[in-house]
N, C-alpha and C positions, 0 to 999 in steps of 0.2 A: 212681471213687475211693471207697474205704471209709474212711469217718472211726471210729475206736475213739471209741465216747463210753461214758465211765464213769461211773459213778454209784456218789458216795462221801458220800453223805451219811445214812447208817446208824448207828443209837445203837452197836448190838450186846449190848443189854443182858441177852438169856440167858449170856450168858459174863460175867457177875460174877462174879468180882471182878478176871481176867485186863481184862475190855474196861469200860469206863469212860466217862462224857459226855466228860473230857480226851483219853482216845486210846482210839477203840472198835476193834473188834476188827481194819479192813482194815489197821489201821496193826500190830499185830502180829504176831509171827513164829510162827503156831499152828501149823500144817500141815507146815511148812520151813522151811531156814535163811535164808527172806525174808520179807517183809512181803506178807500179802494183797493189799494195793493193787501190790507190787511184781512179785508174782508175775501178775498179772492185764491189768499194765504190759509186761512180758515177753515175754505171750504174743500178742502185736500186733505189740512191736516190730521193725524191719528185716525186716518181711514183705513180701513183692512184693504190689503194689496196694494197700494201706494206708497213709494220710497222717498228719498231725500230728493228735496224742490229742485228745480236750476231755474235762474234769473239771469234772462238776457234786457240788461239796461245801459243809460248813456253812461257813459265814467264821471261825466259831471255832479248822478248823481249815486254815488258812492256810497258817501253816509248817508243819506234819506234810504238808500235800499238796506245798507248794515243797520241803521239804528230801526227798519223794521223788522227784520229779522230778528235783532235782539229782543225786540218787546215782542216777538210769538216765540219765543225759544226756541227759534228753529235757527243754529248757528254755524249748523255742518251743512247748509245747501251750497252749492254753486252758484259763482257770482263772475257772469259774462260781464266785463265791462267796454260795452263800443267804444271805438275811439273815434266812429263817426257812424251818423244813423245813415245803413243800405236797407231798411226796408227790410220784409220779416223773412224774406226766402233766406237769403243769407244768416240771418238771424238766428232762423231755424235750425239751418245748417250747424251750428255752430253748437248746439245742443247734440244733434243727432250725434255728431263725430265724440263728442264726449260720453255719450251713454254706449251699454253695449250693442250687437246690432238686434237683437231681441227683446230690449225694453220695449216696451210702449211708452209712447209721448203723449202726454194731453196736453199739448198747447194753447192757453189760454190768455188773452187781455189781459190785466193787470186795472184795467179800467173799467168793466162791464160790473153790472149791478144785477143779481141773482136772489131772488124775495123767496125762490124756492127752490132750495138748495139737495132736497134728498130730490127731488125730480130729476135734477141735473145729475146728481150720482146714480140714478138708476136705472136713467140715462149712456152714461157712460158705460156701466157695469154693462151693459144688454150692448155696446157695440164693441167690446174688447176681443169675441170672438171674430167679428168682421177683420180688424186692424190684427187677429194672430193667421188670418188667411190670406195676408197680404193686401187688405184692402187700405185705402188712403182712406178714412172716415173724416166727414165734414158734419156739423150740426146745422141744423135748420129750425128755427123758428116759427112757430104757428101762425102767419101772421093774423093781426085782427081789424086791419083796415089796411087799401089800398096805398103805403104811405111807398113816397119816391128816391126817400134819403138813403135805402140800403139797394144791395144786390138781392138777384134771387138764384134759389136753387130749383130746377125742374128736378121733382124726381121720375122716375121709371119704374121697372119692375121689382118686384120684389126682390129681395138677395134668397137666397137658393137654402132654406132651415134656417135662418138667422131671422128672429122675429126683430121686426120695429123697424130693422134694413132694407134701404131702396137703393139701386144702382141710380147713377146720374145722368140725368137726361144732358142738359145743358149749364150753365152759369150763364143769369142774364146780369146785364149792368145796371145801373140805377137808372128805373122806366122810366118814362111821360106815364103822367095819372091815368090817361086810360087806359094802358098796357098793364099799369099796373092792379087796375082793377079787373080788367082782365082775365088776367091770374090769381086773383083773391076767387073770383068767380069760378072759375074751373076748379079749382083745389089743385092740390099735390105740388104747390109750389109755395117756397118758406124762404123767409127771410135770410142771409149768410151772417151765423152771427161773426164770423172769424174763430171759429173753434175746432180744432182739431185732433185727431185720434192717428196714430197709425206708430208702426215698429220700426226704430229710429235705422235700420241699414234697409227699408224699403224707401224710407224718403230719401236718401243720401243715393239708394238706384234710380229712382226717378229725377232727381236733380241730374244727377250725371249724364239721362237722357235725354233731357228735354231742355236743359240749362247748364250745360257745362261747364260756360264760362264761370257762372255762379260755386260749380261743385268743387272745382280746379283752384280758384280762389282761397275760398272757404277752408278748403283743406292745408294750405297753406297759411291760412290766417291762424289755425286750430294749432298747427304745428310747430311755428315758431311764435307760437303766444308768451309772454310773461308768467308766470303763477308766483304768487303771492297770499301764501296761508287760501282760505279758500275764493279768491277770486283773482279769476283768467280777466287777463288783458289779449285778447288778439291782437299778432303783427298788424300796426297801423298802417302799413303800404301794401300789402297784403289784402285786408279786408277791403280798403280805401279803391282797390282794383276790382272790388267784386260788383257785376253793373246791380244798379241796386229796381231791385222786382220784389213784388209782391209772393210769396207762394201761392196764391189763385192763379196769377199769370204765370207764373212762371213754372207750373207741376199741376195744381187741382185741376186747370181747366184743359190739361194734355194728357191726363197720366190714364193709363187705360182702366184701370180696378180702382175706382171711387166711389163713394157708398155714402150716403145721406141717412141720416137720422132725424126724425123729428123732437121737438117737444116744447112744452112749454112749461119754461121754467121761473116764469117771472123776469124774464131779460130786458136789458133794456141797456145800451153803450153810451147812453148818458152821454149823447153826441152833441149835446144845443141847450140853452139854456130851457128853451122851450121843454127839452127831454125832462128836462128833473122837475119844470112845473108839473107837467104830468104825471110822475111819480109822488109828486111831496104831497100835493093836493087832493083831498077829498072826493070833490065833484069838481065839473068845469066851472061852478060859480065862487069855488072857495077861496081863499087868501094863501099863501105859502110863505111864512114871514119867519125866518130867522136873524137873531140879533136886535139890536135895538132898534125898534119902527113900530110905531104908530100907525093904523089905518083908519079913515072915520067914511062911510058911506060909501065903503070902496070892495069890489069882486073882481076874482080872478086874476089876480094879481101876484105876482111871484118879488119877496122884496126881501135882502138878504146884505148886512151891513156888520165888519168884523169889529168899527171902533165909533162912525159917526152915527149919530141920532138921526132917524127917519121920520119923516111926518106928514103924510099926504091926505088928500080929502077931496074925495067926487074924481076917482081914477078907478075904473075898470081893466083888465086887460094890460097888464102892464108889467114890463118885466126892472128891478131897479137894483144893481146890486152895486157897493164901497164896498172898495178894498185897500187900505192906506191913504193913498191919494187920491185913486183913481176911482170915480163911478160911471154906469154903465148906465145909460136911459132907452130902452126902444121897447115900440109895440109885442105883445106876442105874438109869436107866429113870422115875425121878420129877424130872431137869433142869429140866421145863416149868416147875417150882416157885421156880425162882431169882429170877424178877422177885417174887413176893411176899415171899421172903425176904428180899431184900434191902429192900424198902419195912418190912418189919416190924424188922429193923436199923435204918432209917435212923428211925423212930416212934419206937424205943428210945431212942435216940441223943439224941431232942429231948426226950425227958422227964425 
């Protein structure tokens, strides 16, 4: 049985002013006319060998994860609610200890955008023998230009009758552009999208290996949790003790049977404003205009406004997005810049 476990506890705070600490970005409708978290809900749902979801999010937000779930009628899933974000190793944890130890998990974002969805199932179907022989599976992405914002996976040799499967060479961090072209160049090395496969009491052995403190925690957070119709509250002092890592660092990049898969499924973590121009748009000369905006003599422009009137002329290149109060003005290609932006706004604000 493959449990969807999702992981929704993400600020999303390069999409300021659109994604918000109140509803960050899986809860909006960026990509298409559903919600990240719903579209991500979707692509699981009523699939042959696939059981009831688990949702590891913040307890802040509660109703936005319930009132998704009620609009897919999926109402018997699991509903982890943090009582503080440790990052997804713990996270994870907290799943595995709830399933049995022979599920498989597919751990996935709650934020990533997926344009080809049977790829990614067939995908997965082709690695579930790896993760039933003990392996930790990770996906890897094809990449198609030398870009610096993700990690990478080296893969290795083949897995042993298991087609599409590579054991792991390394996890590199996010290169310098020429390292990372580098590895565009040699091949066999793919993008980390953060997605994972494996059988929830092989992760809970490997934490207990390689991260104890985390496993030790965890388990104690699991065990004097709250339950409330279907969603767990973990013990708050408890999980609040678990050091907060990553599962990369904390288990992929130690564990000895880890197993990469390629593919390309239309991915894309919708990490920068810059990300969704590239998705919305055509060609790199076209416009990506949602909401009310006007453009007159203007290319490549990304302009996206919930309630004010837009109206620009002789702007190339440009990213422009209102959101109640708030708009967002900068070049493309400079996104990365948003989180200080908006900290230098909000310094403003208090003086």
């Amino acid at each position: 049985m493959i449990i969807p476990t999702i992981l929704s506890g993400g600020a999303g705070s390069r999409l300021w002013p659109r994604s918000t600490a109140d509803k960050p970005k899986q809860f909006l409708a960026l990509a298409e006319d559903k919600t990240m978290f719903a579209a991500t809900l979707a692509r699981v749902s009523g699939q042959q060998g696939f059981g009831t979801p688990m949702i590891i999010g913040n307890a802040a937000h509660k109703n936005l994860i319930d009132d998704e779930l009620t609009e897919a009628g999926c109402q018997d899933a699991t509903i982890f609610l943090e009582p503080c974000a440790r990052n997804t190793a713990p996270a994870i944890a907290l799943a595995a200890l709830e399933a049995d130890a022979d599920d498989v998990l597919l751990v996935m974002p709650s934020d990533h955008v997926i344009t080809k969805p049977q790829v990614f199932l067939d995908t997965v179907a082709a690695a579930v023998q790896a993760a039933s022989n003990g392996y930790l599976v990770t996906f890897g992405i094809t990449p198609n230009q030398p870009e610096t914002g993700y990690g990478y996976i080296a893969a290795a040799q083949p897995l042993d009758g298991i087609q599409g499967g590579h054991e792991v060479a390394r996890f590199v961090e996010k290169p310098a552009r020429e390292n990372a072209q580098q590895m565009l160049d040699q091949g066999g090395h793919y993008w980390n999208a953060g997605i994972f496969l494996m059988r929830a009491g092989d992760y809970i052995a490997a934490l207990q290996n390689h991260a104890p403190d985390i496993a030790a925690k965890a388990e104690l957070a699991h065990e004097n949790a709250a339950r409330n119709g279907h969603f767990v509250t973990p013990d708050a002092s408890h999980f609040a003790d678990c050091p907060s890592d990553s599962i990369d660092y904390a288990v992929m990049e130690k564990a000895e049977k880890v197993a990469v898969f390629a593919m390309d499924c239309g991915w894309s973590d919708l990490g920068s404003w810059d990300a969704l121009y590239e998705l919305a748009a055509k060609d790199g000369d076209a416009n990506a205009v949602s909401g009310q905006a006007a453009l007159l003599n203007s290319k490549g422009n990304l302009v996206q406004s919930d309630q004010l009137r837009i109206a620009a002329a002789d702007i190339d290149n440009m990213i422009i997005v209102a959101q109640g109060n708030d708009v967002l003005i900068l070049p493309r290609g400079q996104s990365q810049k948003v989180k200080e932006l908006k900290a230098l706004l909000d310094t403003s604000s208090k003086s």
